[in-house]
DRENVO-981974 format. One record per atom (N, C-alpha, C, O): residue in one letter; x, y, z. Coordinates in steps of 0.001 Angstrom, whole numbers, plus 500000, padded with zeros to 6 digits. Layout:
// residues N
aXYZ/...
// end
This chain:
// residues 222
x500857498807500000/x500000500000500000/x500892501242500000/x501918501319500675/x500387502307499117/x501630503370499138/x501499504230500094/x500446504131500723/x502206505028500407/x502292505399502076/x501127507120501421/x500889507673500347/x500767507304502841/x499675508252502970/x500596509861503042/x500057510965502961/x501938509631503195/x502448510916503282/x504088511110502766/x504791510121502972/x504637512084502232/x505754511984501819/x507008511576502565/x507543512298503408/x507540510126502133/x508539509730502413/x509968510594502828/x510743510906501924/x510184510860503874/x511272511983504481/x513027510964503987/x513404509859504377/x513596511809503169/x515347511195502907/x515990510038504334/x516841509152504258/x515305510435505358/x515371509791506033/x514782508578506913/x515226507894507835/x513537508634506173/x512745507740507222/x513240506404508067/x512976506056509218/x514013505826507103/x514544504735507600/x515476504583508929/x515747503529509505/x515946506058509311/x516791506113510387/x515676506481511346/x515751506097512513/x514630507215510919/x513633507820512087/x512899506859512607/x512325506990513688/x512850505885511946/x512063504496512193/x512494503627513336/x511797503177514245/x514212503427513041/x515007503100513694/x515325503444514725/x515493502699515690/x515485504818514703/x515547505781516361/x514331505144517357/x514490504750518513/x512816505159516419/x511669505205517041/x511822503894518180/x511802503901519411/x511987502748517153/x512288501531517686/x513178501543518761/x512928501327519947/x514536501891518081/x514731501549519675/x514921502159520737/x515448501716521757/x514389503486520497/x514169504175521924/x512625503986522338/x511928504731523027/x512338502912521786/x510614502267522369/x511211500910522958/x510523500314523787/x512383500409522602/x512842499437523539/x513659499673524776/x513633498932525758/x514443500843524649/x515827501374525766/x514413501641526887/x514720501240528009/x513007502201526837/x512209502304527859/x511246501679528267/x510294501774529042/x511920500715527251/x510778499279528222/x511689498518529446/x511350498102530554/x512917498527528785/x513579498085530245/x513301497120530605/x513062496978531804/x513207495947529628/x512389494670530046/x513128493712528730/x513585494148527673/x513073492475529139/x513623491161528065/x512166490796527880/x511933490127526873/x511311491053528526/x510120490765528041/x509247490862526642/x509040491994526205/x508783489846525998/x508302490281524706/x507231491315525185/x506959491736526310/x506624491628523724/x505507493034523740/x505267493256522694/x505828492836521682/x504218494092522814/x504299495163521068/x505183495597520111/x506288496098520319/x504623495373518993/x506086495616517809/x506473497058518401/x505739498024518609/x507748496915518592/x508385498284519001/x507923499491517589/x507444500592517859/x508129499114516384/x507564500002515233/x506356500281515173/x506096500650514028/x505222500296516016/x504095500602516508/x504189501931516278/x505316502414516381/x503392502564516024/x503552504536516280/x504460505065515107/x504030506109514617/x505465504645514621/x506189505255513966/x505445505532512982/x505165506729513049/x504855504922511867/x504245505484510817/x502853506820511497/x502605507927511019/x502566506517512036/x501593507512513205/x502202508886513011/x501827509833512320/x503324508722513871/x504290509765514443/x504790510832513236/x504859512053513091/x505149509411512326/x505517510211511100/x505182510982510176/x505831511868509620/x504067510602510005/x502708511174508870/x502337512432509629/x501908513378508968/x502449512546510893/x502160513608511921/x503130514786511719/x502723515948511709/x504667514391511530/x505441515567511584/x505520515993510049/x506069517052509745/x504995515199509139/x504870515670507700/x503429516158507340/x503079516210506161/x502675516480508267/x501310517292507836/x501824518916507299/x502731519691507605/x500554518908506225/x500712520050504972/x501411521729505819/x501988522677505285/x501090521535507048/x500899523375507586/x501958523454508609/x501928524235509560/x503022522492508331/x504122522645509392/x505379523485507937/x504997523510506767/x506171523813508171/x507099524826507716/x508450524707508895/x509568524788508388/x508411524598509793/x509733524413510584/x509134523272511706/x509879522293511687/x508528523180512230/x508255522111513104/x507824520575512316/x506822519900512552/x508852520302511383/x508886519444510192/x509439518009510758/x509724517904511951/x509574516932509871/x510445516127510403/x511895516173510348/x512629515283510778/x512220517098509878/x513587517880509870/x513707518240510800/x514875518408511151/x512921518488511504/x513200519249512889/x513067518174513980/x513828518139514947/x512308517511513831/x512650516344514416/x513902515508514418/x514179514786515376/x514505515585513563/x515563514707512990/x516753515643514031/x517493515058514822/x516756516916513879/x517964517655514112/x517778517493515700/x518897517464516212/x516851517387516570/x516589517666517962/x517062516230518078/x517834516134519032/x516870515057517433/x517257513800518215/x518679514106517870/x519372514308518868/x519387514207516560/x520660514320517137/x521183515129518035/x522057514647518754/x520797516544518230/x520960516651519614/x521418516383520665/x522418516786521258/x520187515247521046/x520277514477521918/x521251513404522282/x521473512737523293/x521834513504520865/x522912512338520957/x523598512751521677/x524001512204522704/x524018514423521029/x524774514985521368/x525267515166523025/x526385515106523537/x524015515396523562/x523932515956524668/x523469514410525770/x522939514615526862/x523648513506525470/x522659512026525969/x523311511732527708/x522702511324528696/x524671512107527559/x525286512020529146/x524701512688529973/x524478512184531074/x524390513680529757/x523684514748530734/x522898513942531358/x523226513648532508/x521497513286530727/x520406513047530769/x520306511985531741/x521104511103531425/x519535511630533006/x519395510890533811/x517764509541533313/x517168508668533944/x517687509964532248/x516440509077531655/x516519508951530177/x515514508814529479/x517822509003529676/x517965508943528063/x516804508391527567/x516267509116526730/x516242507369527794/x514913506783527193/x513766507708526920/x513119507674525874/x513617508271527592/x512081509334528214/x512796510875527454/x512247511504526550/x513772511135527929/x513865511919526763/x513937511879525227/x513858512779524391/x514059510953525152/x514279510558523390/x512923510933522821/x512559511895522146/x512225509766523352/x510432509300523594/x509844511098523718/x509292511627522753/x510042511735524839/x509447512726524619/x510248514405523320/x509794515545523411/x511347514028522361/x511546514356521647/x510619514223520680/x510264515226520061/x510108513037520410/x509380512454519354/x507864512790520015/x507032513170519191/x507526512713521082/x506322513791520906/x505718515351521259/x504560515733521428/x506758515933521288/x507008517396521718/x506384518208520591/x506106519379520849/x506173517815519580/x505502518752518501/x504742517693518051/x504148518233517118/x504277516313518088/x503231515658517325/x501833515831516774/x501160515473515807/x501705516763518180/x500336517507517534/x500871519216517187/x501573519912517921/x500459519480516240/x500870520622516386/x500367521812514880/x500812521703513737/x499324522901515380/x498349523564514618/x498519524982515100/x498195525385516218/x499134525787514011/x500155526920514293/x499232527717514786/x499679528454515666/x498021527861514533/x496744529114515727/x496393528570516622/x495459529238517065/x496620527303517524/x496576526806518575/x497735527223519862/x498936527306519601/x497347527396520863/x498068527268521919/x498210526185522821/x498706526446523916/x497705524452522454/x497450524164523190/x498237522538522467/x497879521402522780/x499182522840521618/x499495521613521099/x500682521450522068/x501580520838521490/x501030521790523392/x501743520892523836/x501081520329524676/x501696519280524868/x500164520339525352/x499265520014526299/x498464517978525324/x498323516791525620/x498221518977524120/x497803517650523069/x498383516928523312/x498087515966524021/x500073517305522470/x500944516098522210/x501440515473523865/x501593514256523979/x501590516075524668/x501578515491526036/x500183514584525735/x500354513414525393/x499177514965525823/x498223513383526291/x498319511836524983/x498110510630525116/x498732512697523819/x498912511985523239/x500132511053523859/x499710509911524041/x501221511170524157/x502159510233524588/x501355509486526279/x501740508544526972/x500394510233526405/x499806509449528022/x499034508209527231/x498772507256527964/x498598508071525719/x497628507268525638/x498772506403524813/x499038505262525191/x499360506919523808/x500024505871523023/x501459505016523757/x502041504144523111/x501880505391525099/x502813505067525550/x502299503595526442/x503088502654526524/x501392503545526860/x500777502107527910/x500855500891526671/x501165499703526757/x500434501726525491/x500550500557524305/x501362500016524185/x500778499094523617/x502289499719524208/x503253499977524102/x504549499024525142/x505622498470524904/x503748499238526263/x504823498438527391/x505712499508527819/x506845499136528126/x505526500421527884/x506085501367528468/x505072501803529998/x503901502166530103/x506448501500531306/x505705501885531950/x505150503469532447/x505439504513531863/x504151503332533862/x503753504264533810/x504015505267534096/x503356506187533611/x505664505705535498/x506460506538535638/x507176506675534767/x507705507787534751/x507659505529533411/x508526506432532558/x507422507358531442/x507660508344530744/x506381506699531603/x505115507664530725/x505276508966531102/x505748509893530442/x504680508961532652/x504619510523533386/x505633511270532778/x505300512326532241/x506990510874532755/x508353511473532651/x507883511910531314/x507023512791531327/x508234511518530296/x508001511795529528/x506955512785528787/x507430513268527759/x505639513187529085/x504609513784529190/x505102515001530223/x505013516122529722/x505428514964531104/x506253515815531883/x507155517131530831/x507023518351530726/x508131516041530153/x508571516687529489/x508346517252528362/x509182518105528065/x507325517046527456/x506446517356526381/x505681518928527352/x505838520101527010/x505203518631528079/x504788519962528521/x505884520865529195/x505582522024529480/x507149520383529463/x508106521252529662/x508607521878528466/x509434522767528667/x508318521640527322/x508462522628526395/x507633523657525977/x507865524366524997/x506510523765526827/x505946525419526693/x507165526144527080/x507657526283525961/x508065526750527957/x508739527646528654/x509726527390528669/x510409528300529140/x510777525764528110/x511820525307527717/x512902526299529033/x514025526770528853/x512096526341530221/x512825526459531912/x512825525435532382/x512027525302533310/x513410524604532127/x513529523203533562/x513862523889534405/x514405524956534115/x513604523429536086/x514141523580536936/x515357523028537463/x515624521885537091/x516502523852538605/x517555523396538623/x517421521571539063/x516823520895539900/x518449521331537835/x518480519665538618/x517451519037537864/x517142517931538309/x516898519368536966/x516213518922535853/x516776518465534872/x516589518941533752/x517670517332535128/x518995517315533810/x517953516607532823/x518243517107531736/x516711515556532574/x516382515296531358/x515828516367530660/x515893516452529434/x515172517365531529/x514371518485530721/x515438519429530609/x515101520218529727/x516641519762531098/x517931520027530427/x518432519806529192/x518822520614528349/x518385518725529174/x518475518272527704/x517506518173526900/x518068518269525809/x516616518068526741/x515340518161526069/x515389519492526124/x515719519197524976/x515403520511526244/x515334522181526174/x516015522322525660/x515743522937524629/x517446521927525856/x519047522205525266/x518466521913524000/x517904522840523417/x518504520765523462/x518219519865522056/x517350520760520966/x517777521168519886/x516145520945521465/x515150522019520751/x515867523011520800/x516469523011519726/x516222523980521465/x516492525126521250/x517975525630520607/x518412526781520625/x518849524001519829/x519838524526519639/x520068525058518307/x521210525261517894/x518840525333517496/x518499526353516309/x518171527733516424/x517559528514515696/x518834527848517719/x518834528987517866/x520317529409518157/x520527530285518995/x521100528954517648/x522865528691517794/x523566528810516261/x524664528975515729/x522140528608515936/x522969527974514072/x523625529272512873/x523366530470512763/x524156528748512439/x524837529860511358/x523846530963510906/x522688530561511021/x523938532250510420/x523237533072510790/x522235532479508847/x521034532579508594/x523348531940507937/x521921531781506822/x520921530675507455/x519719530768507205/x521274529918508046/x520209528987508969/x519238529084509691/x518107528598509721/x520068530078510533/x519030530619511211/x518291531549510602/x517284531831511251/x518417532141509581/x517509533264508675/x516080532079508193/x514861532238508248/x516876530985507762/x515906529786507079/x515253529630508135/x514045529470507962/x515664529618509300/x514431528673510094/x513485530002510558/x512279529814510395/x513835531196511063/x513184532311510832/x512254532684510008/x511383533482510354/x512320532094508667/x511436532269507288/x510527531190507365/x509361531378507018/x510903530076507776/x510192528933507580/x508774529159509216/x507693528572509174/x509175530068510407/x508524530320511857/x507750531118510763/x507262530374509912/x507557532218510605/x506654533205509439/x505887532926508961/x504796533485509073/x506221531477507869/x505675530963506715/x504452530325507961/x503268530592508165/x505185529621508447/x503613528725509120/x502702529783509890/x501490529626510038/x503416530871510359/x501954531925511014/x501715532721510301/x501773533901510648/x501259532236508686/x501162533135507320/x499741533691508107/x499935534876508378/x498633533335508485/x497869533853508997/x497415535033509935/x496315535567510079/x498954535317510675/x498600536355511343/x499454537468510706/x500619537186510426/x499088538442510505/x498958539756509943/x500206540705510550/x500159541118511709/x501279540994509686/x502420541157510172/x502723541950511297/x503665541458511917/x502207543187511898/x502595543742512910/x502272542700514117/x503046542685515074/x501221541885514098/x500593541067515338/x501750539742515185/x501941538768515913/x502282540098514152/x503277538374514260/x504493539192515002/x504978538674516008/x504909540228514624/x506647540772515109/x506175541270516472/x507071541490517287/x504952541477516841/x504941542354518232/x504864540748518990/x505132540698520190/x504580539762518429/x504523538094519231/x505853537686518962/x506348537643520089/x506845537319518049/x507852537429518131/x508714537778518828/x509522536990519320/x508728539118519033/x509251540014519766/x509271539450521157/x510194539074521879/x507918539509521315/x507428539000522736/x508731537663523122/x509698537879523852/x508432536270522410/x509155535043522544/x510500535304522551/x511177534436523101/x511248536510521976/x512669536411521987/x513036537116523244/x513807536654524084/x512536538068523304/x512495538844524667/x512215537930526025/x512905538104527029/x511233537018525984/x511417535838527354/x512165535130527419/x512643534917528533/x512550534559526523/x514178533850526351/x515682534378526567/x516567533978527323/x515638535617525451/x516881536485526140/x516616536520528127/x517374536282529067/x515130536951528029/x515664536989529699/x515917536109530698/x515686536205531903/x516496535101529967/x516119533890530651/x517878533708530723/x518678533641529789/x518176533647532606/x519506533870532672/x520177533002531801/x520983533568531063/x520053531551531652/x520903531181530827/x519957530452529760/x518996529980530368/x519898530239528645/x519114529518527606/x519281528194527283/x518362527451526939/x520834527778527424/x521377526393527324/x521733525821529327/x522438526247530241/x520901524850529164/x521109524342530757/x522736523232530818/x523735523605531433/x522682522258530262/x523686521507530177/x525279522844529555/x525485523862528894/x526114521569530585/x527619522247530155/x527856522789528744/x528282523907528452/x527483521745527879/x527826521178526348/x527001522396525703/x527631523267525104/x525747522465525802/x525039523461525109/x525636525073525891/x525703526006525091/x526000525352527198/x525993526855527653/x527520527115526849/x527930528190526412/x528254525691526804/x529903526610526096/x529246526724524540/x529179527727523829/x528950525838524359/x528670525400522859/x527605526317521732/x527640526331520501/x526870526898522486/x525445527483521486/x524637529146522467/x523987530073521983/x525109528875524057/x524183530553524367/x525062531821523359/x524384532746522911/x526523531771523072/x526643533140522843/x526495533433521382/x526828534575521064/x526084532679520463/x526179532237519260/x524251532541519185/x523718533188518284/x523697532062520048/x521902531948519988/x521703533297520385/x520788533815519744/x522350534208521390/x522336535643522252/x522395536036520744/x521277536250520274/x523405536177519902/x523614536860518993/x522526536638517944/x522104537617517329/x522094535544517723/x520842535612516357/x519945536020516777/x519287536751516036/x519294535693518595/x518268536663518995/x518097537974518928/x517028538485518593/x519057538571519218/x519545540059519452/x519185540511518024/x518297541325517769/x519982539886517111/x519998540543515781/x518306540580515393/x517859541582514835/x517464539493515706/x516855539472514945/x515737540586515829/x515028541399515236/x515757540465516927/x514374541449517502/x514978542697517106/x514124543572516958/x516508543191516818/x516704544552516084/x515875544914515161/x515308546000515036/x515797543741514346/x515474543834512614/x514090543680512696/x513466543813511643/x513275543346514049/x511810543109513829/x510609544700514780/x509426544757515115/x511756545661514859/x511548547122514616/x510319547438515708/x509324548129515492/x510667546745516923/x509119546581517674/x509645546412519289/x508824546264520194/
// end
């Protein structure tokens, strides 16, 4: 049957990730559900028509990330897991797709054989990305914050792209109401004493992310 949504250059690795970070949190020799359960789900989800940066590209770049950053993390499993549903639902005039994609991982995770504190965790962390503030000593939502937000570090034509591509999906709202909201999001972040929680991300990406923020609320004249 031919697939319901466009095949990503990568699928075959995203598949793979899916799997076996649906096995690293079962934590069990126990048989169960095909670990590839969800993935076609998941997938068709981050390739819906009205995403523009919250793509499976963007998915792709936050799990490596995570690779990146995986020592930090005191639940590598649960963070992975809640990488993959941190934007699953997600409908750019909504405010409420993290709250979604959080219940979504409360229902599709029991399926699964995943238990129910590494569920919580996980869902935990899906809604810790409204405000991408863990609290101190929050090293998985450390990393999970770190991971997402390290496109905001990236070379400045990159970051222009992913800037164009944030726009494109709130084609709907009417440009002064998008830069005075903009504005708003860069401004809570700049004030946010540090932006990268882990070692790796504060040497690696705040003074590099300070600088594309800065530049860009200059240029958004508000």
């Amino acid at each position: 049957m031919p697939r319901e949504f466009p095949a990503h250059p990568a699928h075959d690795e995203l598949t793979r990730r899916w799997a076996g970070a649906v096995l690293l949190a079962r934590d069990t020799d126990a048989c169960g559900p095909s670990p590839y359960r969800y993935a076609d789900d998941l997938l068709r989800r981050w390739a819906e028509p009205q995403r523009r940066y919250h793509t499976t590209d963007h998915l792709l770049a936050v799990l490596r990330r995570i690779d990146e950053l995986a020592d930090y993390a005191d639940d590598l499993a649960a963070v992975r897991l809640a990488a993959w549903f941190h934007d699953a639902v997600y409908l750019p005039d909504r405010s409420t797709n993290e709250e979604r994609s959080a219940r979504l991982a409360e229902r599709a995770l029991p399926e699964l054989d995943i238990d129910p504190s590494r569920t919580a965790e996980v869902a935990r962390l899906v809604r810790l990305t409204v405000s991408h503030d863990p609290a101190a000593g929050d090293r998985n939502g450390e990393v999970l914050c770190d991971a997402d937000l390290a496109i905001l570090a990236a070379e400045p034509e990159e970051y222009e792209a992913y800037t164009a591509a944030v726009r494109e999906e709130c084609g709907f709202v009417p440009d002064d109401a998008f830069r005075a909201g903009r504005a708003a999001v860069l401004r809570q972040l700049l004030g946010l004493p540090r932006l990268f929680r882990t070692p790796y991300g504060a040497e690696r990406w705040e003074a590099a992310a300070r600088r594309n923020m800065a530049d860009e609320l200059g240029s958004l004249g508000v």
